[in-house]
C-alpha positions as CSV (number, residue, x, y, z in Angstrom):
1,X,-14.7,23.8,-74.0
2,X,-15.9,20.7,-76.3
3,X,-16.7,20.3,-79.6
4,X,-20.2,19.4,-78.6
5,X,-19.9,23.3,-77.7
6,X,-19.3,24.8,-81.5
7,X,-21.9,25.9,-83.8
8,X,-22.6,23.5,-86.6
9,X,-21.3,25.9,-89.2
10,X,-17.7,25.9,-87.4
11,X,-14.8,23.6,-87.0
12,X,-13.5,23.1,-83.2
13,X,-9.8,23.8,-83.2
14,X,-8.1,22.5,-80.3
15,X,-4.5,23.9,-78.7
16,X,-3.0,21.2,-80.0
17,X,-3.7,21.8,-83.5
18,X,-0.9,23.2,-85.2
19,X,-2.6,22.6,-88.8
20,X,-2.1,26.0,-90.3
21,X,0.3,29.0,-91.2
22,X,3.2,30.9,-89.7
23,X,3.5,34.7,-90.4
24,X,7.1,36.0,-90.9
25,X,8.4,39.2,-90.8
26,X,10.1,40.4,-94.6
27,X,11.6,43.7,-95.9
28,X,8.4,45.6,-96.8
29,X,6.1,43.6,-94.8
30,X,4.9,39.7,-93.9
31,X,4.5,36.8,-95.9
32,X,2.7,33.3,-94.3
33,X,4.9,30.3,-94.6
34,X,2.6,26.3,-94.8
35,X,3.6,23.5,-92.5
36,X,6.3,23.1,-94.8
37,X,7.8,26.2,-94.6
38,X,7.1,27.0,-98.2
39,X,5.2,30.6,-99.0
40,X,1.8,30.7,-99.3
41,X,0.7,31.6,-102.8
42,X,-3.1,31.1,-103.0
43,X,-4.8,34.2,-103.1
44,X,-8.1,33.1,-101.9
45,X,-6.2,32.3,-98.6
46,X,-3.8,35.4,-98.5
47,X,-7.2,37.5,-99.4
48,X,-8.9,35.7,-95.6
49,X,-5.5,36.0,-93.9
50,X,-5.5,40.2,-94.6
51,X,-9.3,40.2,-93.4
52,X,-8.4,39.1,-90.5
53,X,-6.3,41.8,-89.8
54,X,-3.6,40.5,-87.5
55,X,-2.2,43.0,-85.6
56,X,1.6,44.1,-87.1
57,X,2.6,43.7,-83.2
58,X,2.2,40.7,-82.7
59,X,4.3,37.7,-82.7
60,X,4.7,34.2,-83.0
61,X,1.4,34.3,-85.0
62,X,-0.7,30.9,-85.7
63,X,-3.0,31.4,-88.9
64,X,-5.7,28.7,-88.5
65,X,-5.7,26.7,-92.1
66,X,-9.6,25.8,-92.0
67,X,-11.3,29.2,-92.6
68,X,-14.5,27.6,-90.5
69,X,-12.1,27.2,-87.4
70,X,-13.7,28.9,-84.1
71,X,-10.5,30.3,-83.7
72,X,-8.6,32.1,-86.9
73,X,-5.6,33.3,-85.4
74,X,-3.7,33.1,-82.6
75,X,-0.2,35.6,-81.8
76,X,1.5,37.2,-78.8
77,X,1.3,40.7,-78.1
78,X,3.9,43.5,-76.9
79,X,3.8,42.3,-73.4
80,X,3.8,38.4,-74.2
81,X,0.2,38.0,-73.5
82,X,-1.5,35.1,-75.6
83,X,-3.9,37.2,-78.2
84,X,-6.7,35.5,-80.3
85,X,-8.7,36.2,-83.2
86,X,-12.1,33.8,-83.5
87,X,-14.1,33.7,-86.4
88,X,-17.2,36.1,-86.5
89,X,-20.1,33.3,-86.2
90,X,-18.0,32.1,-83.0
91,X,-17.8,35.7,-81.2
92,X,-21.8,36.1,-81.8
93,X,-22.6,32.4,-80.4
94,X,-19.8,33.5,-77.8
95,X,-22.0,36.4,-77.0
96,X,-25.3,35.4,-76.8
97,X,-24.1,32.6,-74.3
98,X,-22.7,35.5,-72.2
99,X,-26.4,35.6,-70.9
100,X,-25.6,33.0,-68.3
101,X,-23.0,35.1,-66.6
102,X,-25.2,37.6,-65.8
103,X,-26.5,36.5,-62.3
104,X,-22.7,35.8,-61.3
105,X,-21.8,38.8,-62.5
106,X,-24.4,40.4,-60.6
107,X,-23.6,38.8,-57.4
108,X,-20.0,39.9,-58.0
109,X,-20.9,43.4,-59.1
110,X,-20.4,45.1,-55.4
111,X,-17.6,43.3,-54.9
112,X,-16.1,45.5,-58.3
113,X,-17.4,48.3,-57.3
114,X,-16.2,48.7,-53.9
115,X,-12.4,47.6,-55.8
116,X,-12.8,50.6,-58.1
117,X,-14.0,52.9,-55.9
118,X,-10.2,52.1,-53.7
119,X,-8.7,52.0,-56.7
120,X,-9.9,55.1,-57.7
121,X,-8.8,57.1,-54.2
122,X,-5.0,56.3,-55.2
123,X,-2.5,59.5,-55.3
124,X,-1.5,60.1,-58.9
125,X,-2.1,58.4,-62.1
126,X,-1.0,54.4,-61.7
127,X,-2.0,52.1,-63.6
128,X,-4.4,50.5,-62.0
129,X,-6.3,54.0,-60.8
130,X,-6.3,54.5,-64.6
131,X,-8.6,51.0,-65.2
132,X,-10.3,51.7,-62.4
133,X,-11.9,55.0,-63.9
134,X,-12.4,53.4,-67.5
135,X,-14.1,50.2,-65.5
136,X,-16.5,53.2,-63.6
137,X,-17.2,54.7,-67.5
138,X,-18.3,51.1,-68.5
139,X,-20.4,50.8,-65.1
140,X,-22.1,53.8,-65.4
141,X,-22.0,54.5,-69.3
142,X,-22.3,50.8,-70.5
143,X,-19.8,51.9,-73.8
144,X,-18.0,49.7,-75.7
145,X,-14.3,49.2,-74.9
146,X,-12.3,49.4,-78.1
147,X,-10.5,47.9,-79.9
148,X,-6.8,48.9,-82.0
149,X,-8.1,47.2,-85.2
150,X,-11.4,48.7,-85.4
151,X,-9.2,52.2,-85.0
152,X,-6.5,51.3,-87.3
153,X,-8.9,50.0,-89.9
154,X,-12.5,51.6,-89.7
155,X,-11.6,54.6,-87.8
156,X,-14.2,53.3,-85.0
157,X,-13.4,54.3,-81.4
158,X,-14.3,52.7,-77.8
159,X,-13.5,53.3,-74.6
160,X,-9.7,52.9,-74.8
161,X,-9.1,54.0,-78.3
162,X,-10.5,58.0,-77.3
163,X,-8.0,60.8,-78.0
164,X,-8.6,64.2,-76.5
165,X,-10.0,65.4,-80.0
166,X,-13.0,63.4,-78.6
167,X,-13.6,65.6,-75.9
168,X,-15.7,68.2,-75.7
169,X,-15.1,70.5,-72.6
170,X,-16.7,73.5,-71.7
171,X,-15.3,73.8,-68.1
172,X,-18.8,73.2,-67.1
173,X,-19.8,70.0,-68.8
174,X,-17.5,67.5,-70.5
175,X,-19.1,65.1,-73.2
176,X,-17.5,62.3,-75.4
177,X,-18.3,62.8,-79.2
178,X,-17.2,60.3,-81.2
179,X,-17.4,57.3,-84.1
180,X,-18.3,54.1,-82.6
181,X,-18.3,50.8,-84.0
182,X,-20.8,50.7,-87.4
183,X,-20.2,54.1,-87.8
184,X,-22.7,55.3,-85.6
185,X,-21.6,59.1,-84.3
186,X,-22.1,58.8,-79.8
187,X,-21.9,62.1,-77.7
188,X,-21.9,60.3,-74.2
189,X,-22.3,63.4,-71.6
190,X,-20.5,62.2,-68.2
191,X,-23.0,63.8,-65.8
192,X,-21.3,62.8,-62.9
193,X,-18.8,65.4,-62.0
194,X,-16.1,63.3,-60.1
195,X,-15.8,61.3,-63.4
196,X,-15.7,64.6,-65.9
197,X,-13.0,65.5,-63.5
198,X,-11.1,62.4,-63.1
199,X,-11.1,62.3,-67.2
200,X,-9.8,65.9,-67.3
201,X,-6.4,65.0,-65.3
202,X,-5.8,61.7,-67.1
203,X,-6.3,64.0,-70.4
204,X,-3.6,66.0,-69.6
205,X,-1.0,63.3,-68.8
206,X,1.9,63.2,-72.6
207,X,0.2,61.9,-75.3
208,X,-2.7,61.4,-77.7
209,X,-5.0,58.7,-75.8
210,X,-7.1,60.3,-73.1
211,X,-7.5,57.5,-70.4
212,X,-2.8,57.3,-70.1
213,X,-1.1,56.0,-66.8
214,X,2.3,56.9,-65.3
215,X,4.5,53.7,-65.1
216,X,7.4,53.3,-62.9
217,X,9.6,55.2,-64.2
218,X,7.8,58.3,-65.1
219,X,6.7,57.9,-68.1
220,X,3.0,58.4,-69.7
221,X,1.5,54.6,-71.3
222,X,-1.4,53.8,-73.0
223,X,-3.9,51.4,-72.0
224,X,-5.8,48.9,-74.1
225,X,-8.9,46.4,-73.8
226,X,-6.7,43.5,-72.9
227,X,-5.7,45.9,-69.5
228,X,-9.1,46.8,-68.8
229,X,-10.6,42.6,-69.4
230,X,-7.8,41.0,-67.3
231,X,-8.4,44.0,-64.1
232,X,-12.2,43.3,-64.5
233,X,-11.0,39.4,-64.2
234,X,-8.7,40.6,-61.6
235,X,-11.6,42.3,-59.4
236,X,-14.6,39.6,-59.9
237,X,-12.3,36.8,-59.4
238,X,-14.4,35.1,-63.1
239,X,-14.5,35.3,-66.5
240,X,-15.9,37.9,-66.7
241,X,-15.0,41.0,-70.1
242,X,-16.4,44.6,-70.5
243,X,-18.8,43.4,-72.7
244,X,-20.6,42.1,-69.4
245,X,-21.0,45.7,-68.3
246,X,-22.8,46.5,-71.7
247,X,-25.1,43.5,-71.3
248,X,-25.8,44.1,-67.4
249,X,-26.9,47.7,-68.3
250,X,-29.1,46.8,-71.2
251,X,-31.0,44.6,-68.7
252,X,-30.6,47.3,-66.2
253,X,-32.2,49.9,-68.7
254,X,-35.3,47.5,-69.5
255,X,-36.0,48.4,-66.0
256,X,-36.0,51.8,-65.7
257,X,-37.4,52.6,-69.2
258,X,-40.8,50.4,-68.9
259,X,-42.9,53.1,-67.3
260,X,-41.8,55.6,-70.2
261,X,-42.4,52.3,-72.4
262,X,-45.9,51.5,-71.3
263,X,-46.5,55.5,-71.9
264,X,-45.5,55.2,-75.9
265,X,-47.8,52.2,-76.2
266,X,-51.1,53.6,-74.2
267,X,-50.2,56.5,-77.0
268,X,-50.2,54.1,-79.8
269,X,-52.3,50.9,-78.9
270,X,-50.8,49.2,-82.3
271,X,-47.3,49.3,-80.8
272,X,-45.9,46.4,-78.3
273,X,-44.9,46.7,-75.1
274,X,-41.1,44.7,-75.9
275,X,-41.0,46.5,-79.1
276,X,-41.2,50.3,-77.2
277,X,-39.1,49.0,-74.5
278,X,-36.0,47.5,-76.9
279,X,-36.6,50.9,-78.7
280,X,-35.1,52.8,-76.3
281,X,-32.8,50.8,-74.6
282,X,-31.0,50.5,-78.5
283,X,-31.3,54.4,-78.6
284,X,-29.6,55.1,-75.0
285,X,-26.8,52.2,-76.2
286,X,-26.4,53.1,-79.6
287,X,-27.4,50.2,-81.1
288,X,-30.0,49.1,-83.4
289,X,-33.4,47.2,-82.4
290,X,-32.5,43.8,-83.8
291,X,-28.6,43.9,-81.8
292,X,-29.8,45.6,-78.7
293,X,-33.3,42.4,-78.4
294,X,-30.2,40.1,-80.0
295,X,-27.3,40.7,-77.2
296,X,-27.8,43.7,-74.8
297,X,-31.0,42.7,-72.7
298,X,-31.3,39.6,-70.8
299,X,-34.1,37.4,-72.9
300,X,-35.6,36.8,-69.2
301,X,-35.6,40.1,-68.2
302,X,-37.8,41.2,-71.6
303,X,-39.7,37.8,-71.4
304,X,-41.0,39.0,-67.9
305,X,-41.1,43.0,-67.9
306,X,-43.2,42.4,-71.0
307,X,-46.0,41.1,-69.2
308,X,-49.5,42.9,-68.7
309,X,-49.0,41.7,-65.3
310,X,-46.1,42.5,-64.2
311,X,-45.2,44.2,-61.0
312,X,-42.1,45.6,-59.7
313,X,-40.5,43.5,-56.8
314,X,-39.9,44.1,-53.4
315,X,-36.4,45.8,-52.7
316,X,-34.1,44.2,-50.7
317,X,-32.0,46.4,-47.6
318,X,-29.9,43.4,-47.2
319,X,-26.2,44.8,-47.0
320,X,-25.1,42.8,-49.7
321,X,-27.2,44.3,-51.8
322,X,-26.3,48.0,-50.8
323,X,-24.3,48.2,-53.9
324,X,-27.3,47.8,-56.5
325,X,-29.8,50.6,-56.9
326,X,-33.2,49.6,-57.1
327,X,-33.4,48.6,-61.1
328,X,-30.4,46.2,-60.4
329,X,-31.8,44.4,-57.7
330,X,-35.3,44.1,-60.0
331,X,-33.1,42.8,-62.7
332,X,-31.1,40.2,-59.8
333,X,-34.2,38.9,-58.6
334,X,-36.0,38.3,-62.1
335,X,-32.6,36.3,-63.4
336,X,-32.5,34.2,-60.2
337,X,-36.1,33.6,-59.9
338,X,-35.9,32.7,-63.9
């Protein structure tokens, strides 16, 4: 990345730039020590350093000194792995850019697919059959992933942050019913039965967390977004997150909500097409209007389903293809074509 690549309102800060605090560990808590090694005392800075909510975890912690920097903080977690925390404006222009991943990601999709359905097939509860069934929630779900801090400090749950109190099991049926991010309440019912099943056994594994892996030695482990992001890495062989899968099935969605879409607007001739459409996309994702238009559906994809004249495309049988249903391949051709 270059600094022709930062949003005017932000500061490029490079790996080499050291210019900033250092968090130490004290009796009854932390305190953040300048390039000097002198205590911070400016309460306007101590005030930004506890918004950004820095993991206790985490060591080795970098505290960028410019409070416009594209990257705020930077520490190591548990199991050494390089953790950062960008500024807000940086993760938005982070995300809307994510829009030009989606045709690789596409392409890649059933290569991950045919990875997870393997990795799924594996005797027991390893690690990796754990990710595999919380990378086939995202696919088929498209829910957000989690996140530690949003638990710790909003009480907000994804993916990976769900405890069994967030199931609700009948024997027959098994929903998720839970606080997502903004405070918005989600009861996600998982329809497919191999799933609900699959999410029943991991469940029961020691512990609080219901998606839990047995590690080498016997012993019941959590798993966290970081897990889940570098397996998805693992599997597409890019850069791709979870966040991709959220993304993908907005787009996906656009597709197979238009009919219903064109329905509400022949019903109320006032009402636009995109309008309708991003209506109910935002409703099945839980978002609002404005973020699911903003970050959830491909601005190509609602440019050209949008349309008066708009037809649905041929469908491909080639075998590469034989991992996309129909809406997918609409959504594959529209991107490339774009």
């Amino acid at each position: 990345m270059q600094k022709a690549d930062i949003p005017k309102e932000l500061v490029y800060v490079s790996s080499f730039d050291r210019e900033g605090f250092k968090r130490e560990k004290t009796n009854d808590g932390f305190e953040y020590l300048d390039l000097q090694g002198k205590p911070v005392r400016d309460k306007a800075i101590l005030k930004r350093i506890d918004e950004l909510v820095i993991p206790p975890i985490w060591e080795d912690v970098w505290i960028c000194k410019n409070a416009k920097g594209h990257v705020q903080a930077i520490g190591y977690d548990l199991k050494g792995r390089k953790q950062y925390i960008y500024h807000p404006k940086w993760s938005e222009y982070r995300q809307q850019n994510k829009f030009s991943q989606l045709p690789l990601f596409a392409e890649r999709l059933p290569i991950i697919r045919e990875k997870v359905a393997a990795d799924l097939r594996k005797r027991g509860w390893p690690k990796e059959r754990v990710l595999a069934l919380t990378v086939k929630m995202l696919d088929e779900y498209y829910l957000r992933i989690g996140n530690l801090n949003y638990k710790k400090n909003n009480e907000t749950y994804g993916l990976t942050t769900l405890r069994r109190k967030h199931l609700n099991d009948n024997g027959k049926s098994l929903s998720l019913t839970y606080k997502a991010k903004s405070g918005k309440y989600r009861n996600v019912s998982v329809s497919n039965p191999t799933l609900a099943k699959l999410i029943r056994e991991t469940s029961d594994l020691p512990g609080y967390e219901v998606f839990r892996y047995i590690d080498e030695d016997g012993k019941s482990q959590t798993i966290d977004s970081s897990d889940v992001n570098e397996y998805i890495k693992e599997l597409s062989e890019g850069d791709f997150t979870a966040k991709v899968f959220r993304t993908w099935g907005g787009s996906r969605l656009s597709i197979d909500y238009l009919e219903d879409a064109k329905k509400d607007v022949e019903e109320n001739p006032r009402r636009k097409i995109e309008t309708a459409l991003v209506q109910r996309v935002a409703k099945k994702l839980g978002n609002t209007v404005s973020i699911c238009r903003d970050y959830y559906i491909h601005p190509k994809v609602l440019e050209v389903v949008a349309q008066p004249e708009f037809k649905m495309p041929r469908i491909s049988n080639a075998k590469k293809y034989q991992h996309l249903d129909n809406s997918e391949q609409v959504v594959l051709k529209i991107l490339m074509e774009g």
